[in-house]
C-alpha positions as CSV (number, residue, x, y, z in Angstrom):
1,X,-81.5,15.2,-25.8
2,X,-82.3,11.6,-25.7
3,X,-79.4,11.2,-27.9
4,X,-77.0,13.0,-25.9
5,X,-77.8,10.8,-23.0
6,X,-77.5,7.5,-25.1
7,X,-73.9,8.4,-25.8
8,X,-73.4,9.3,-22.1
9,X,-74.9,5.4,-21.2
10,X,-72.8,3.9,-24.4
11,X,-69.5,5.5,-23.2
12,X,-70.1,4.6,-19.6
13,X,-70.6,1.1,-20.7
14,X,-67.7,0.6,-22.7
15,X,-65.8,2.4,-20.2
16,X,-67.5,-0.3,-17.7
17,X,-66.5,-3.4,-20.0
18,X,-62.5,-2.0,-20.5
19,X,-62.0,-1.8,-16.7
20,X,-64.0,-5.1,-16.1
21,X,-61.3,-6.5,-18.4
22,X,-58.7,-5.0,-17.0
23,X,-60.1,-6.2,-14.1
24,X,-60.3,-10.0,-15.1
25,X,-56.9,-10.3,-16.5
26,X,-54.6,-12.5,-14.3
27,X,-51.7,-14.2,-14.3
28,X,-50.3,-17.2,-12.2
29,X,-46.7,-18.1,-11.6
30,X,-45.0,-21.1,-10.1
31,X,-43.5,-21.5,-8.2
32,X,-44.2,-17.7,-6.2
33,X,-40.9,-18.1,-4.6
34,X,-37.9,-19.9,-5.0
35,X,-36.1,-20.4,-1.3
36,X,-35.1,-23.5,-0.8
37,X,-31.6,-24.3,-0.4
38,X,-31.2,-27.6,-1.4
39,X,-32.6,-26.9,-4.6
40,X,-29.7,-26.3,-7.5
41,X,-32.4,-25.3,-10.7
42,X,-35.9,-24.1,-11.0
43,X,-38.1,-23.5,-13.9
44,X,-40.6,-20.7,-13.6
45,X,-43.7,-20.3,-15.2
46,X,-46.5,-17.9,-15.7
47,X,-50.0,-18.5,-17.2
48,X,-51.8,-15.3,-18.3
49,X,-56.1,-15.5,-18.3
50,X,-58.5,-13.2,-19.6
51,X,-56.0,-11.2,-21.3
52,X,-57.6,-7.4,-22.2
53,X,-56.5,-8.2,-25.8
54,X,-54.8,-10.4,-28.7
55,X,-51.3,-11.4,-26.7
56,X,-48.8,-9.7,-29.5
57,X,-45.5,-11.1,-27.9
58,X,-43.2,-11.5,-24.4
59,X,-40.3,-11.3,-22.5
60,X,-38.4,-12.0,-19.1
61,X,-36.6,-9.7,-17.1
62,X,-34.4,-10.5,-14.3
63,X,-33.8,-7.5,-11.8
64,X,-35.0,-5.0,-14.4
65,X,-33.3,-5.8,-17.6
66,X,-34.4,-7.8,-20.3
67,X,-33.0,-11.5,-20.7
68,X,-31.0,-12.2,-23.8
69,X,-33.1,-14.4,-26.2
70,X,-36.1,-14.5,-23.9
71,X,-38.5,-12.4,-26.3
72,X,-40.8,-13.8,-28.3
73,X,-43.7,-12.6,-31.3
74,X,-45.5,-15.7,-30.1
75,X,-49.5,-15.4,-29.1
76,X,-48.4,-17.8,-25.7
77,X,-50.3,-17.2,-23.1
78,X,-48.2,-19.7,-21.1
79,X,-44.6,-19.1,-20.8
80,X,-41.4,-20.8,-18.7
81,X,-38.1,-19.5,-17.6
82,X,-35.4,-22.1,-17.0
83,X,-32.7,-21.2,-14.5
84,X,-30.0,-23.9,-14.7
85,X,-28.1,-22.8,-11.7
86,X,-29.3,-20.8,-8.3
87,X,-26.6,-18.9,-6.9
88,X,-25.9,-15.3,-6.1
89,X,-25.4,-14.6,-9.6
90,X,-29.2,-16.1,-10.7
91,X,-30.9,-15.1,-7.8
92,X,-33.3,-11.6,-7.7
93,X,-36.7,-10.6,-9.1
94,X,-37.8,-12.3,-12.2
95,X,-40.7,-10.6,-14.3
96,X,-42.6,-11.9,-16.7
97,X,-44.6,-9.4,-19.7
98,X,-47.0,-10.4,-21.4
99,X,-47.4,-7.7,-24.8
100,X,-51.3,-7.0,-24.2
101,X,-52.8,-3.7,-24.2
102,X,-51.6,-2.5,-21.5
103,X,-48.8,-4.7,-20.7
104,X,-49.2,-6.9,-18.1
105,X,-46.5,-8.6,-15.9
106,X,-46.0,-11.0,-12.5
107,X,-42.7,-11.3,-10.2
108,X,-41.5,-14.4,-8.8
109,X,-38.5,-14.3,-6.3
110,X,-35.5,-16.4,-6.2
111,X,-34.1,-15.9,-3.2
112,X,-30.2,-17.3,-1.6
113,X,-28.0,-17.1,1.2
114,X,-25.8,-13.9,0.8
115,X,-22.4,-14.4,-0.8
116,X,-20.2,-12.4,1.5
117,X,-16.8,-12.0,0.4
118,X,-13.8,-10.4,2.3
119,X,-12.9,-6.9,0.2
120,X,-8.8,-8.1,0.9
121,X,-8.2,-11.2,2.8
122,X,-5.1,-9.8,4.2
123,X,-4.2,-6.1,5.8
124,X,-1.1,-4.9,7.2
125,X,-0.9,-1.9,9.2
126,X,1.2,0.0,11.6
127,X,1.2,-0.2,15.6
128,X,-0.9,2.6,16.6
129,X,-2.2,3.2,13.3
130,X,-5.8,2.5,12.0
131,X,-6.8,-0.7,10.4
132,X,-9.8,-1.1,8.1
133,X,-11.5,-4.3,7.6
134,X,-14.2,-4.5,4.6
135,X,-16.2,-7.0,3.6
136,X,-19.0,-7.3,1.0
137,X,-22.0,-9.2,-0.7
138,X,-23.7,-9.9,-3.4
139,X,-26.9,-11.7,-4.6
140,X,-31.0,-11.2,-2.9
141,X,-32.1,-10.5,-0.3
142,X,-29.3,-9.0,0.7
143,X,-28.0,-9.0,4.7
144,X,-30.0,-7.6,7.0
145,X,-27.9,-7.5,9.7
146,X,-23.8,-7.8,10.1
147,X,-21.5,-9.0,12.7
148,X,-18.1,-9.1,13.4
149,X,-16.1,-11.7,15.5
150,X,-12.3,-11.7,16.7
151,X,-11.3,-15.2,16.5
152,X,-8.8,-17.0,19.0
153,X,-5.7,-19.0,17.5
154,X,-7.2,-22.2,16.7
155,X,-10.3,-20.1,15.0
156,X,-12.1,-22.4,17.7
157,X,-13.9,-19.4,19.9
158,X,-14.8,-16.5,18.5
159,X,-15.5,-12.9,20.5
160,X,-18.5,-10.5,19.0
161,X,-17.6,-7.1,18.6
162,X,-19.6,-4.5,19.3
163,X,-20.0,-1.1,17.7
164,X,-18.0,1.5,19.8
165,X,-16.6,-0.6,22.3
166,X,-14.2,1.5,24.0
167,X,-13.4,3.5,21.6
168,X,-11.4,0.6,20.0
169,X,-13.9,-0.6,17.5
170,X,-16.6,1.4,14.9
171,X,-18.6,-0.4,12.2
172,X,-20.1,1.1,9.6
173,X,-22.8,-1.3,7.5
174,X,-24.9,-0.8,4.5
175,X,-27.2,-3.5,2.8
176,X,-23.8,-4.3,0.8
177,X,-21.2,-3.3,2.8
178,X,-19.8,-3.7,6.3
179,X,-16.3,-1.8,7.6
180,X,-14.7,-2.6,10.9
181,X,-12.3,0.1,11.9
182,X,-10.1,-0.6,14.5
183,X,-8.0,2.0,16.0
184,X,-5.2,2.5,18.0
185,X,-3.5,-0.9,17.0
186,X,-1.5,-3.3,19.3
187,X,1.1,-5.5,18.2
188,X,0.2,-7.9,20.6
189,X,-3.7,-7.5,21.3
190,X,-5.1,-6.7,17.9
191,X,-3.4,-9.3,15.3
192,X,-5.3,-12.4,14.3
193,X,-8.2,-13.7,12.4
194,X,-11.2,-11.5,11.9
195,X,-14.4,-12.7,10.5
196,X,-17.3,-10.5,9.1
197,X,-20.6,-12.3,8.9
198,X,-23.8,-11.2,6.7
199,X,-27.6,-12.4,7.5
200,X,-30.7,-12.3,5.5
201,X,-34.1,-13.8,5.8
202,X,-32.5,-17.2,4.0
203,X,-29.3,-17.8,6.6
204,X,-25.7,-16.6,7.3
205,X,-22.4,-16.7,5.2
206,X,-19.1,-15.1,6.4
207,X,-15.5,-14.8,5.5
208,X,-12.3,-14.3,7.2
209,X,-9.7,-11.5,7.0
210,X,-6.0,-12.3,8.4
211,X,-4.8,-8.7,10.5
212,X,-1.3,-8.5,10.7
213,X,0.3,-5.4,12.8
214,X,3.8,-4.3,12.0
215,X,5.9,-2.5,14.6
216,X,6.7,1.3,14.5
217,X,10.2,0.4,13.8
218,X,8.8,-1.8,10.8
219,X,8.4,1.5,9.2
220,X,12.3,2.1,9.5
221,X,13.5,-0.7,7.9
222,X,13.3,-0.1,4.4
223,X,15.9,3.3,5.1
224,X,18.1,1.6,6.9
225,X,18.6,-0.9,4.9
226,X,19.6,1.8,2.0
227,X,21.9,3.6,4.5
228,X,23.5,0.4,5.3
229,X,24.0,-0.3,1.8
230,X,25.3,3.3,0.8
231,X,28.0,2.6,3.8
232,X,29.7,-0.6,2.5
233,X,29.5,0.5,-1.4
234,X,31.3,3.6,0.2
235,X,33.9,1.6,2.2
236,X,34.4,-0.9,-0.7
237,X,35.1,1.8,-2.7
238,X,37.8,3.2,0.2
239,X,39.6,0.0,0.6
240,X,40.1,-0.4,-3.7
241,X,41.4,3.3,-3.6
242,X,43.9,2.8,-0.8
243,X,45.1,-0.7,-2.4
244,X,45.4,0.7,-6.0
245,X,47.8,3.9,-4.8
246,X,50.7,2.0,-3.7
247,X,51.1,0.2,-7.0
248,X,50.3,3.3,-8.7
249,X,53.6,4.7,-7.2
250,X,56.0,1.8,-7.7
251,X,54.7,2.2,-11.6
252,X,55.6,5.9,-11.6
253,X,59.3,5.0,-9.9
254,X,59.8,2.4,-12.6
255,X,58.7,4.5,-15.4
256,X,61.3,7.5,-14.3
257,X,64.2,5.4,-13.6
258,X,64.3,3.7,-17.1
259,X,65.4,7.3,-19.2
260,X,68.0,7.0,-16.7
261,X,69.4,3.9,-18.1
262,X,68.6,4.9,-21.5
263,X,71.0,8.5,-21.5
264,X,74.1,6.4,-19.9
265,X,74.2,4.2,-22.1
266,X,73.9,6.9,-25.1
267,X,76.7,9.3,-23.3
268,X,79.1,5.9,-22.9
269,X,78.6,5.7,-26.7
270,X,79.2,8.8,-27.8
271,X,82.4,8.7,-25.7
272,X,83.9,5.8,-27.7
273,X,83.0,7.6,-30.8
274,X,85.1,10.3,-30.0
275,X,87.9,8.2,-28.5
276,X,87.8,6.6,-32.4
277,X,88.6,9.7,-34.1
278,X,91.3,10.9,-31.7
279,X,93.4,8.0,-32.3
């Protein structure tokens, strides 16, 4: 019995010492974040303490996947990341992993304006048709919130649209992607310079789409320049035939009149043959 219940006390206590060690392992990164705007490189850094056992290796991953040549059989228990250029392309959740039993890992965010990009810069479409403006973005955080602005002439004012005004505008956002519909075109009230705008907790970026609407008769021009060039091939072709028949005739009347000549002479000779032998 006595035993049984030193066993009970041993596991409890080992039990007690594992999750105390688990407990104490930690690990500090620098910088925590990385936000600042003026800054064009950063080097992060995490220091792992009271590690639950022997350190047997590790690695960084940036959004989830492993970096390429970041992975290391080293015993380090204090490690660095260089980025050598923040932009859209560097920025997201870094993660360092320490090989311990368990693994243990810390997250430090690098964090940028949002690289919004028009999806075409340029759209054509109908009078009264439907045009669709799209723009995108790329990098963390992504936008929170999206906006979209006609902009006068000069690009000097701009004019927020909202969502269903009149029945002439609908946007449709996701964290990625904004679309500006707008219906019912006017040649004269709807062409110009768009802009889409993305925010996030860093700042605003936007781009600029160019709308140009085409008339309904726009359409028509493509068929009738084909008809029009069907008709003069066809008249061309008219005014050689009618030129060409006339000399065809005087050829024909040349042709038939020269057996003519040809027999009369042949007849006048066989005449003086004949005239020969009489005398």
């Amino acid at each position: 019995m006595r035993r049984k219940l030193f066993g009970v006390i041993l596991a409890v206590c080992i039990g007690w010492f594992k999750a105390e060690a688990l407990t104490d392992a930690a690990i500090t990164t620098k910088p925590e974040v990385v936000n600042d705007q003026n800054q064009t490189s950063a080097t992060l850094s995490c220091n792992l303490t009271n590690p639950s056992s022997p350190i047997k290796g590790y690695y960084w991953t940036h959004n989830g996947k492993t970096i390429d040549k970041s992975e290391s059989t080293t015993g380090k228990a204090f490690i660095e990341h260089e980025i050598k250029k923040i932009d859209y392309h560097s920025a997201g959740l870094y993660a360092c992993v320490f090989q311990t039993e368990p693994e243990v890992n810390a997250t430090i965010e690098v964090k940028v304006l949002p690289h919004v990009v028009a999806y075409k810069h340029s759209e054509n479409a109908n009078e009264k048709d439907k045009a669709v403006l799209i723009c995108v973005s790329h990098g963390y955080p992504l936008p929170t919130d999206w906006s979209w602005y006609k902009l006068s002439e000069d690009e000097s004012e701009k004019t927020p649209i909202v969502n269903g005004t009149i029945d002439k505008y609908e946007i449709k956002n996701t964290p990625n992607k904004t679309t500006l519909y707008v219906k019912d075109l006017d040649i004269n009230e709807d062409m110009g310079m768009y802009q889409c705008q993305g925010t996030n907790e860093i700042g605003s970026a936007s781009d600029k789409i160019q709308l140009r609407v085409r008339s309904q008769l726009a359409a028509l021009w493509p068929f009738l320049g084909i008809v029009a060039e069907v008709i003069i091939l066809i008249t061309i072709i008219f005014i050689y035939e009618k030129r060409r028949k006339p000399d065809e005739i005087n050829d024909d009347d040349d042709s038939g009149s020269a057996p003519l000549k040809s027999n009369a002479a042949t007849n006048h000779k066989d005449t003086n043959v004949r005239q020969r032998n009489s005398n």
